[in-house]
Structures are given as C-alpha cells and as structure tokens.
C-alpha positions as CSV (number, residue, x, y, z in Angstrom):
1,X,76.4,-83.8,-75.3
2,X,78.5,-85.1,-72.4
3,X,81.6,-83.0,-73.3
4,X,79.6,-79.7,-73.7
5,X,78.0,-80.5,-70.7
6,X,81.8,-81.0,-69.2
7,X,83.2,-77.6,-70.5
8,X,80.2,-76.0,-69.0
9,X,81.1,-77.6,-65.8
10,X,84.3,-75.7,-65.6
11,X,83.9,-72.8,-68.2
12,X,81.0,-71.2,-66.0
13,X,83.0,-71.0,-63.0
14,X,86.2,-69.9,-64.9
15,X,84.2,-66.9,-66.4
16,X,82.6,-66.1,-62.9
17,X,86.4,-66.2,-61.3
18,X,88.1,-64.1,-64.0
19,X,85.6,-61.2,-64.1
20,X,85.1,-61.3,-59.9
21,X,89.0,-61.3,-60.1
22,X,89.0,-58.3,-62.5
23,X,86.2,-56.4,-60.2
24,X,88.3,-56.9,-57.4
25,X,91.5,-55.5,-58.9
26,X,89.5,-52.6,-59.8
27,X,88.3,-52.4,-56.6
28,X,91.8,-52.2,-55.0
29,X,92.2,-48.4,-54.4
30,X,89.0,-47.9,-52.7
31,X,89.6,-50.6,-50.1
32,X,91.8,-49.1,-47.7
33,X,89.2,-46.3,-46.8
34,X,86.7,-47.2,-44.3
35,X,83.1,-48.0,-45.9
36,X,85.0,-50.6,-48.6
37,X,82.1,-52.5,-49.2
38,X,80.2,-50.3,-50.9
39,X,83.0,-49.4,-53.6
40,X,83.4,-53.1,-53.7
41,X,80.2,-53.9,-55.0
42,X,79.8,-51.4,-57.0
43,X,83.2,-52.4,-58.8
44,X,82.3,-56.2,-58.7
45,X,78.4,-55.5,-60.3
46,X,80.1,-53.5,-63.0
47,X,82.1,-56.7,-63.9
48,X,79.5,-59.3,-63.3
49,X,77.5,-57.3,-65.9
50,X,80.0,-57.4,-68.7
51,X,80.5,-61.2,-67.8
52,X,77.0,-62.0,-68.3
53,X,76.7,-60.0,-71.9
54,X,79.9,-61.8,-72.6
55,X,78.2,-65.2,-74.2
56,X,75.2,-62.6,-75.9
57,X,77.9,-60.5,-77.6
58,X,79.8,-63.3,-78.9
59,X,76.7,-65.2,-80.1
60,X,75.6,-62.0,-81.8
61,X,78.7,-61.5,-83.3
62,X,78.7,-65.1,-84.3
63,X,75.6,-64.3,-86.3
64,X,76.8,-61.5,-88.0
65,X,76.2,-61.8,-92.3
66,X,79.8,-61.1,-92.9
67,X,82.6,-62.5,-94.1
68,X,86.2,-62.3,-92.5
69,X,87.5,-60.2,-95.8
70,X,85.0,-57.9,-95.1
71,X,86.1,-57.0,-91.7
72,X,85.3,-53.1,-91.8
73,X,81.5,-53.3,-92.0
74,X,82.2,-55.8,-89.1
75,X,83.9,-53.2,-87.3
76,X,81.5,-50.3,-88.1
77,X,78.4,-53.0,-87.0
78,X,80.3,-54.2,-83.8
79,X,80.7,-50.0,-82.6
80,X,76.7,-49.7,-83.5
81,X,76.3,-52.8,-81.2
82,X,78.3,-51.9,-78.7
83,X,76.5,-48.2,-78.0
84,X,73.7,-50.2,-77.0
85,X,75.4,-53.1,-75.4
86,X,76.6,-50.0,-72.9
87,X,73.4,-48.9,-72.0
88,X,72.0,-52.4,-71.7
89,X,74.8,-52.9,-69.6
90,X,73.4,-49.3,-67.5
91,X,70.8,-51.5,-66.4
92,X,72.3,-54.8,-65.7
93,X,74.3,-53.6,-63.3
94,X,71.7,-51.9,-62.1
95,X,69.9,-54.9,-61.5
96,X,72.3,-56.8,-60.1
97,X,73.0,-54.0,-57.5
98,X,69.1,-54.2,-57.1
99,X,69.7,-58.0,-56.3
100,X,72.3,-57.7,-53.9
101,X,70.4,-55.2,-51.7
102,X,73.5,-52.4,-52.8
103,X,70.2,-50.3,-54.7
104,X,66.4,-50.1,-54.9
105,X,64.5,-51.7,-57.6
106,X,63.3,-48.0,-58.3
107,X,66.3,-47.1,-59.6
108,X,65.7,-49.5,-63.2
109,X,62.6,-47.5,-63.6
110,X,64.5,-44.5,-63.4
111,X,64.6,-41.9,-66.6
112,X,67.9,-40.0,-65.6
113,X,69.6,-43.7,-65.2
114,X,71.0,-43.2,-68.4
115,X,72.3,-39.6,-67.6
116,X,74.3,-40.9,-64.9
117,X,75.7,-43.5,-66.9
118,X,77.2,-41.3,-69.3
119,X,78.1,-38.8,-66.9
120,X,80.2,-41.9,-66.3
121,X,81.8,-42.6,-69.0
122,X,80.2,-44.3,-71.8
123,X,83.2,-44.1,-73.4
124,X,85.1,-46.6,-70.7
125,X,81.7,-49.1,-71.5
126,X,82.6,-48.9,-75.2
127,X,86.3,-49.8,-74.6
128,X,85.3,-52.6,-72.8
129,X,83.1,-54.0,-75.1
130,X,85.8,-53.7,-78.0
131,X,88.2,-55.5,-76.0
132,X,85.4,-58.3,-75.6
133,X,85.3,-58.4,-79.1
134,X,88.6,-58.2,-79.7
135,X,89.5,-60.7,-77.7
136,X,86.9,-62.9,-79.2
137,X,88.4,-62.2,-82.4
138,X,91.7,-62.8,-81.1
139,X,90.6,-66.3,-80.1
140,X,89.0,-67.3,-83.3
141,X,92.0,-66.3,-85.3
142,X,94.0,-68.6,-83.4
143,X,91.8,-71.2,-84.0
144,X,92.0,-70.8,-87.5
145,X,95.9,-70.9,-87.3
146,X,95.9,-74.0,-85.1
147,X,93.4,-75.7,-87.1
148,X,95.7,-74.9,-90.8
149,X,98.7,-76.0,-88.8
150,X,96.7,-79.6,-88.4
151,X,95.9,-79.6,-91.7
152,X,99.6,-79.0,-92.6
153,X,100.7,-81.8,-90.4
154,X,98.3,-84.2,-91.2
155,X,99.5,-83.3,-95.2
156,X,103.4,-83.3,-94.0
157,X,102.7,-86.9,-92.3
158,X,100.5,-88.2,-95.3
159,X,103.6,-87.5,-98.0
160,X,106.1,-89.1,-95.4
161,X,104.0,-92.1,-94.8
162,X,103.3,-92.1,-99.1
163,X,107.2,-91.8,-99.7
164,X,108.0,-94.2,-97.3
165,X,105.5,-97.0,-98.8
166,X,106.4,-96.1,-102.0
167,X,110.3,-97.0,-101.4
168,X,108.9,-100.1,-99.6
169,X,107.0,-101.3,-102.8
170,X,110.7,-100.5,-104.5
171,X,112.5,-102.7,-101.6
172,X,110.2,-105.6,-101.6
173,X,111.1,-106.8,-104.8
174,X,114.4,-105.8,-105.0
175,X,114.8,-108.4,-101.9
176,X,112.6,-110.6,-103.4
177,X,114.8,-111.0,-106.4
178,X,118.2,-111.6,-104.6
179,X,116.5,-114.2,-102.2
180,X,115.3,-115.8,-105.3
181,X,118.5,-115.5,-106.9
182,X,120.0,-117.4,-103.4
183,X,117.4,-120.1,-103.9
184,X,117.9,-121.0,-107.5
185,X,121.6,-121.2,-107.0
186,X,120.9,-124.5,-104.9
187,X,118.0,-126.5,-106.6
188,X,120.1,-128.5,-108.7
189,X,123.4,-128.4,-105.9
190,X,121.9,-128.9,-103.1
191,X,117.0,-129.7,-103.7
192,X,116.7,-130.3,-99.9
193,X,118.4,-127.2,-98.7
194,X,116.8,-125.6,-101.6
195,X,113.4,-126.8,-99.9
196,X,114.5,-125.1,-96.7
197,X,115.3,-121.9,-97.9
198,X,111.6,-121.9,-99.7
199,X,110.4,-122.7,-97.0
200,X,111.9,-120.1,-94.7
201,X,111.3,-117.6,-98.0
202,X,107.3,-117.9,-96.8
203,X,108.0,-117.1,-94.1
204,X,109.7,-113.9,-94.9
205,X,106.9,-113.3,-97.1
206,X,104.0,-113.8,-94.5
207,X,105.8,-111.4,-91.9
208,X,106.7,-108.7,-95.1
209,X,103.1,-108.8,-95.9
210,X,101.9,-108.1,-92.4
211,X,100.0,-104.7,-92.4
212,X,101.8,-103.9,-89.5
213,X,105.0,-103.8,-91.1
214,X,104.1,-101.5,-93.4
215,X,105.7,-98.0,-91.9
216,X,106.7,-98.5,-88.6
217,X,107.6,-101.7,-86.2
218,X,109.3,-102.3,-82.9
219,X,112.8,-103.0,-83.4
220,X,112.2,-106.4,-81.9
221,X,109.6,-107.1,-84.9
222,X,112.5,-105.9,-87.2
223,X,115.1,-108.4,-85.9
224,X,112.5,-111.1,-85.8
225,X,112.2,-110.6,-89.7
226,X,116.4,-110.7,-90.2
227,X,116.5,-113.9,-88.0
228,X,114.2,-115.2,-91.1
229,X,116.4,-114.0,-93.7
230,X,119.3,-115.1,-91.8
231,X,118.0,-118.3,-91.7
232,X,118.1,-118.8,-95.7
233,X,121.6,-117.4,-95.5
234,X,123.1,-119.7,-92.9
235,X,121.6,-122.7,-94.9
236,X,123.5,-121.3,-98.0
237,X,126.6,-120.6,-96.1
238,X,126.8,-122.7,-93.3
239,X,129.5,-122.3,-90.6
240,X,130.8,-119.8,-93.1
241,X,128.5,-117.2,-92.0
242,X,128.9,-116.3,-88.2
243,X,126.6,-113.5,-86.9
244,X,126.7,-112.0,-83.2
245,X,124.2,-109.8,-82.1
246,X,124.6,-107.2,-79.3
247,X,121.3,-105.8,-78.6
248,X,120.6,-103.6,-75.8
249,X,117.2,-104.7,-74.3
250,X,115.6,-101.2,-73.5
251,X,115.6,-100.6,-77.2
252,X,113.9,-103.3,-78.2
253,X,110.5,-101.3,-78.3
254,X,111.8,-98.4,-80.7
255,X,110.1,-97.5,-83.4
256,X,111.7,-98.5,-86.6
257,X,111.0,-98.6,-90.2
258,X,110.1,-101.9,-91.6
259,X,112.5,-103.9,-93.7
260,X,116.0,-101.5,-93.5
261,X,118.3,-103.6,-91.8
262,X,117.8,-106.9,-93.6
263,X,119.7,-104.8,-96.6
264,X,122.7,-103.6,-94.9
265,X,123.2,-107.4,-93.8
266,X,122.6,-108.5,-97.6
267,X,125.3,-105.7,-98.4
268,X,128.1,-107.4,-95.8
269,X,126.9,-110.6,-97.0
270,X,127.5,-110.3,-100.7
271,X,130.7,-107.4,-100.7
272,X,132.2,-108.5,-97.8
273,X,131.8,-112.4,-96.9
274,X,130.3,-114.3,-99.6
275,X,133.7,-113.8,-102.0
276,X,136.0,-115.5,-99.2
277,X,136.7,-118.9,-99.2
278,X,137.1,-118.8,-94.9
279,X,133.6,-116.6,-95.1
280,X,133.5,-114.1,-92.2
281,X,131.5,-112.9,-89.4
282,X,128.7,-110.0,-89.0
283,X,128.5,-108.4,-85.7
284,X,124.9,-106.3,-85.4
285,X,124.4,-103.9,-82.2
286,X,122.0,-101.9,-81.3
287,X,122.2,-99.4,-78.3
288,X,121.0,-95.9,-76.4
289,X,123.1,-93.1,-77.3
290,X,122.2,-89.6,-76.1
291,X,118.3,-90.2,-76.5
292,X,119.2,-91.7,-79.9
293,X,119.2,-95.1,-81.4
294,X,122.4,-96.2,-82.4
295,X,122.4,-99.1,-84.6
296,X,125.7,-100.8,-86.4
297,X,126.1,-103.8,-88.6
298,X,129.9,-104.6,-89.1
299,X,131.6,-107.2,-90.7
300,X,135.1,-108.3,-91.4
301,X,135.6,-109.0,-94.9
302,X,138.2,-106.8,-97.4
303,X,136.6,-103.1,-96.5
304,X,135.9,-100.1,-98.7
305,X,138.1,-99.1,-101.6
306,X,139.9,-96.1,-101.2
307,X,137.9,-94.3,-104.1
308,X,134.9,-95.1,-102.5
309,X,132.2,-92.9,-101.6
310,X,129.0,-92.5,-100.7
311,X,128.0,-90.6,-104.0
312,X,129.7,-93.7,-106.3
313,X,127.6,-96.1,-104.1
314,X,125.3,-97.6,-106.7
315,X,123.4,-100.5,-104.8
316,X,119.4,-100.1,-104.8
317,X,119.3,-101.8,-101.3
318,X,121.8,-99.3,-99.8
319,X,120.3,-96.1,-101.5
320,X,116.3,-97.1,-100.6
321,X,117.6,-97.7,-96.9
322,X,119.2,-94.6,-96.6
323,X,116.2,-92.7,-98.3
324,X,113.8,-94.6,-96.1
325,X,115.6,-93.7,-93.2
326,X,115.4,-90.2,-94.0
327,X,111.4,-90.3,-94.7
328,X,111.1,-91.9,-91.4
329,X,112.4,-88.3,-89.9
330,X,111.8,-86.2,-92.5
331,X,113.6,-83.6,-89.9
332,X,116.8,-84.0,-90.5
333,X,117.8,-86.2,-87.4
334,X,118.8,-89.1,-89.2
335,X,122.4,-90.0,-89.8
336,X,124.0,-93.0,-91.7
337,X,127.9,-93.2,-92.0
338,X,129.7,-96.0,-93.6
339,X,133.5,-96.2,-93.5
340,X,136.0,-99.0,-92.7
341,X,136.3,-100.1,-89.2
342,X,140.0,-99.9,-87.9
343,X,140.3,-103.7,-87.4
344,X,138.8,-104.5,-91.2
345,X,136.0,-104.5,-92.7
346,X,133.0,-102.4,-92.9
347,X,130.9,-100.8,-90.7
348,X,127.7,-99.4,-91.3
349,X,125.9,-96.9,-88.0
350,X,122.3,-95.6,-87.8
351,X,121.3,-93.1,-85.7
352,X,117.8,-92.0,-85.0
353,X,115.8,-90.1,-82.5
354,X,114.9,-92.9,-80.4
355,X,111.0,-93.1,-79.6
356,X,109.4,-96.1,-78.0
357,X,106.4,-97.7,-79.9
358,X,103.3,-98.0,-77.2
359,X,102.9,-102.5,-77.4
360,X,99.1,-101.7,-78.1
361,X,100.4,-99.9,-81.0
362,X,102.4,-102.5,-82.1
363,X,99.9,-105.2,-81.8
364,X,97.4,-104.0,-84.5
C-alpha cells in the first residue's frame, strides 16, 4: 500500500505535466496573435480531457475478455470504444472549459454539442484514442519482454550456479583424497606431524564446508583457506617448500570462486617441487590489470615438456579449475594460460573481470 501510494505521488503529476506540455505545444501557433488565452485554453482543455479518460480507457481495456492471440476482435472492440470515448470526451472538455470560466454550463445541455464536435473532427478524437491504446499496448508488451528476459536470467544464473556446485562436489573429494594420501604417508614416519596435519585437515574441512564458500568468496577468504592447506604441506615439506605471496591489497575483496587456487598450488607442489631433493619455491600474486583480476601462481621446479599441451593435460584438479573458472563467467571473459616462465618453471595466470564482493555479502 505504501508503494502504490508512492507512485501515485509522482505518477499524478507526471500525467498532469505531459498532457499540459502536449496542450501547450499544440497551442504554439495561436500564441503570437493577440487574444492567446482563449486558444490556449481551448488547446489545454482538449488535453486535460484525454488525460483524465487516460486511467478509464486503460482500465477498460484491462477488462477486456480477450486473449492477446486474439488481438483482432481486440482491435475491432477498442474502435467501437473509442467512437464513444470521442464523444464522452465532447463533453469533458466541455466541462472543464465550464470549470475554468472559458464556457457556460449551458453549453453541456446543449443538443448541437455533438454537431460541432464532429464538424471538428471526430476523426482527430479517434486517432488520439488509438495512440492511447497503442501506447498502452506498447507498454505492456515491453513488460512482457522484460519480465521473460528475468526469467531467462534468473534460469542462465540457476545452471551457472548448478554447474559450478556440481564441479565443486567433484573438487572436494578429489582434494580430499590427495590430502589424505599426504597424511597417511607420515603416520608411521613421522605420528606427531601426522597429528598436525589432521589437525590442520579439520580445519580445511570446517572452512570447505562453510555455506559461504559454496559459489563465491572474497579473495581474502580464498587465501585464508590455502594458508590452511599450506600449512599441511609445509609440515610435510619443511624448509623444502618456500612460498612468497605478492598480493595486491585492493583486490582482496574480489569475488572469487571457492576452492580454485588451492589446486594450481597442489599441481606446482606435486610436478614441480615435491620430485627435487633441494625442493623449490612458489611465488603467488595477485594484482589489478585493466579492470581485471590477474592472478599467477609460479614455481621453479623442471617446467613443461615440450610436447605438452593444454589438450594432453590429464589432471582432474587442473581441468575442474579451469571449468569452474569458466562457469564463474559463463561470458567468455575468463582466460587461463599456462606455459613455462623464462627463468624456469611453471607459471600458471588467471584473469577475470574483477568485481568487488559487498562485506555484507561476504558475511552471510
């Protein structure tokens, strides 16, 4: 009730401006002579009229017992209507010039009232009322449009969101797996760093079941989960692993998908560090480039075969990231590149249209 009673606020005198506005263009040729106001008024009633049959013709038309596909008995009943809208309009603007002091009262009560209406143009009054209608028509079918092109984006974003929880339900255990695998390759080595790294492992869990890492997180709430994961890999490596991040702070607030870095580090990990003896170091960055997020995770181990390609790249960590990615902008305005960086080593870049997640938003 408060927002109809808000529109009606400002819809009355937006009506009341447009058709004054109209009357006075109308109006225009006449007021250069020297009586101006009486062509004036006459020009403004005419318009005042058709703006107060405006709301009747449109609920009449509103009521009408026929469908859209049968728009030509629409038409036909809409022409019947509006000969008698025109002479109804005849004596509105009779009364309104009554009203105004521009005519006598007499004149409503007048039998030739009609006759002089036509001898002015019942035709023009007709044309008018069709382009009411028509606009009215005009304005419901755009409606209509904008209300299917919600629907269709509501449907678009459903599947992304669907696609992009399904790979996640793929990705969980696939990383539960290796960091299981991790695990049970200390117990009997090493119980009490085995103990850490279960310990750090519910952690991982708690923050991967959060709700609110389901589709989309804050890049900050992304590299809070690889410090975890980190953490079970430092115990396992120890000063073998080195990490460096560079992180720009005014992209710490993007919005991210959940869970698709912690992969690309598992990849440099296991192809490119865990096979030396020396280990190696992982360099992570993340940066504004262009209104994009740029983000790289590098490390310095042996690099890329020559053979290899994207298309022979077989890991199920790699592949959901990059699909994941994709689903996350299902426009096209993704882009993930890996090659061999010049001074060794691989390098993998992300780059996505950088939007900033709202900290309410991030909170729930």
């Amino acid at each position: 009730m408060k927002n109809t009673g808000r529109q009606l606020r400002w819809r009355i005198p937006a009506a009341a401006l447009f058709w004054t506005c109209i009357g006075v263009v109308f109006a225009l040729p006449t007021l250069a002579a020297a009586d101006w106001r009486a062509p004036l008024l006459a020009s403004l009633t005419q318009w005042w009229a058709w703006g107060l049959l405006t709301p009747a013709i449109i609920a009449i038309d509103q009521r009408l017992p026929f469908s859209r596909a049968q728009s030509l008995r629409r038409l036909a009943t809409q022409l019947g209507l509006g000969v008698a809208a025109a002479v109804l309009h005849v004596y509105l603007r009779a009364a309104l010039a009554a009203l105004l002091g521009a005519a006598p009262w007499s004149k409503l009560a007048d039998i030739h009232v009609l006759a002089i209406a036509a001898s002015e143009g019942v035709l023009w009054s007709l044309l008018i009322y069709c382009l009411i209608v028509g606009g009215w028509w005009a304005y419901q079918s755009h409606q209509l449009y904008m209300a299917a092109e919600l629907r269709m984006e509501r449907m678009e974003r459903s599947h992304a969101e669907a696609r992009l929880n399904a790979l996640r339900l793929q990705l969980d255990p696939h990383f539960l797996f290796n960091t299981l695998n991790t695990i049970s390759a200390q117990v009997q080595a090493e119980p009490k760093l085995a103990r850490q790294m279960i310990e750090h492992l519910g952690d991982l869990l708690r923050l991967s079941l959060d709700p609110k890492s389901r589709e989309e997180i804050a890049l900050s709430d992304e590299l809070d989960f690889l410090d975890l994961y980190l953490s079970i890999q430092t115990i396992r490596f120890g000063d073998k692993l080195r990490v460096t991040r560079h992180i720009a702070p005014e992209v710490l607030r993007s919005a991210v998908p959940s869970l698709f870095i912690q992969p690309l580090v598992e990849n440099a990990i296991r192809h490119g560090i865990s096979h030396r003896a020396a280990g190696g170091a992982i360099v992570i960055s993340a940066r504004r480039v262009d209104g994009t997020l740029e983000i790289i995770v590098r490390d310095d181990g042996a690099g890329l075969s020559p053979n290899w390609s994207p298309r022979h790249a077989t890991g199920l960590g790699l592949r959901l990231t990059r699909e994941r990615i994709a689903g996350f902008h299902p426009d096209g305005a993704t882009q993930l590149n890996i090659e061999n960086h010049p001074d060794g080593g691989v390098q993998v870049s992300i780059r996505m249209p950088l939007r900033l997640i709202e900290d309410a938003h991030a909170s729930t």
